[in-house]
N, C-alpha and C positions, 0 to 999 in steps of 0.2 A: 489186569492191573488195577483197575476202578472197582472193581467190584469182588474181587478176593481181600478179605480181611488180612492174609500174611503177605502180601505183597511190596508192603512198607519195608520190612524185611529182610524179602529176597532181592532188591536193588539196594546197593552200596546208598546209592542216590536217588531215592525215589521221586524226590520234590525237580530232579532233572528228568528224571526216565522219562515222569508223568507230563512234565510240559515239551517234552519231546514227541511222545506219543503221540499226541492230541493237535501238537501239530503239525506231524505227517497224515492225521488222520483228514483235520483241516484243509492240508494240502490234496487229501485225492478227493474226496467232498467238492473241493471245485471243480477239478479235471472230471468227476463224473457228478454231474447235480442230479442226475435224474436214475442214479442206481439205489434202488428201492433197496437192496438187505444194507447198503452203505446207512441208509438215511433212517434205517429199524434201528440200528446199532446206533446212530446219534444218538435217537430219541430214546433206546435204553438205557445207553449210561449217563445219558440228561436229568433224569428222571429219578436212577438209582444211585446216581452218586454225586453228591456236592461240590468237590474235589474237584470232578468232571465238568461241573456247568460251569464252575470259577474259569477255569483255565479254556475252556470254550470260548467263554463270553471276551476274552480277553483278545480274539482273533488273530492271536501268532501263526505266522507260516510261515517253516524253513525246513530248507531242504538238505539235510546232515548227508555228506561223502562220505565225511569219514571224520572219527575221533575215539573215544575212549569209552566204555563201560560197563560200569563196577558191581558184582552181580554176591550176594552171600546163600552161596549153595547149601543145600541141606546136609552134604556128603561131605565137602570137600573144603566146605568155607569159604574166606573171598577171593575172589576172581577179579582182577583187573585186567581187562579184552582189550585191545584196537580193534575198530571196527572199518572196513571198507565198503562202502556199495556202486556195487556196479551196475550201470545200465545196459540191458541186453536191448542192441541196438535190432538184431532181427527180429523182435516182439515190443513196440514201444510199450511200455506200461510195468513191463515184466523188469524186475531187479534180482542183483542176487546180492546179497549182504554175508561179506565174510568175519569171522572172527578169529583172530589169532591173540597170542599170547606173547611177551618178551621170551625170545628163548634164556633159559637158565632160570628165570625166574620163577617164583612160590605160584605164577597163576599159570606156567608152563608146565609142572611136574603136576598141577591138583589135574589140568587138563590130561596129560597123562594116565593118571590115577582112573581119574572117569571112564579114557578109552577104555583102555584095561578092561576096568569091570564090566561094561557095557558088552565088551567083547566076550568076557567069558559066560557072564548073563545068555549072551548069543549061540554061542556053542552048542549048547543042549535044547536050543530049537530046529524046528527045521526050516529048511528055505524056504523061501517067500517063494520058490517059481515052481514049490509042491505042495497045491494047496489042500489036495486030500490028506499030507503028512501034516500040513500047519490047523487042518481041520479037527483031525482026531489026537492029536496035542493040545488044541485048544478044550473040547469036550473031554478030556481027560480027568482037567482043573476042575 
């Protein structure tokens, strides 16, 4: 998000995504002060991005359930998501963040559109639980 130059972009609302981000990222930076790749990835995008030190320095922390966001895909155009997250209570730490779409709606049929292609993209591979067939498919390319 900090450090891809199309990333402006691909959020509807980058100037939210990014002070959101930053401050979930905020938020588990507390809950673990002492996880070293948490605390490399501070100090990288401290470092590589401006954007990043601003909205650091500003010390926001909050913790988003659930709300809205707006994404402009390369395929399919914009996306407006509700998002929920939920806490997997028999793993403290672990979440799962769902996104869905208004049904009916232009971000319900793009999501559609996606599956679809995604799917048929899928077809002409092989399964994942054959990895000599997903091996020599792969070495094919």
């Amino acid at each position: 998000m900090f450090l891809d130059p199309e990333a402006p972009n691909f959020y509807g609302d980058w100037d939210r995504a990014a002070k959101d981000c930053v401050a979930i990222l905020r938020s588990e930076a507390g809950r673990h002060p002492h996880d070293r790749e948490l605390s490399d990835l501070v100090g990288q995008l401290a470092t590589q991005s401006e954007d990043f030190r601003g909205l650091w320095a500003a010390h926001n922390v909050r913790l988003h359930t659930k709300g809205i966001k707006r994404f402009n895909h390369p395929i399919v155009g914009e996306l407006e998501l509700s998002f929920d997250r939920l806490e997997v209570m028999a793993d403290p730490g672990l979440m799962i963040v769902a996104y869905t779409a208004e049904p009916g709606s232009r971000s319900a049929e793009a999501l559609a559109l996606l599956a679809s292609w995604a799917a048929t993209d899928e077809a002409g591979r092989p399964a994942p639980s054959d990895p000599e067939a997903h091996r020599a498919g792969r070495d094919a390319l």
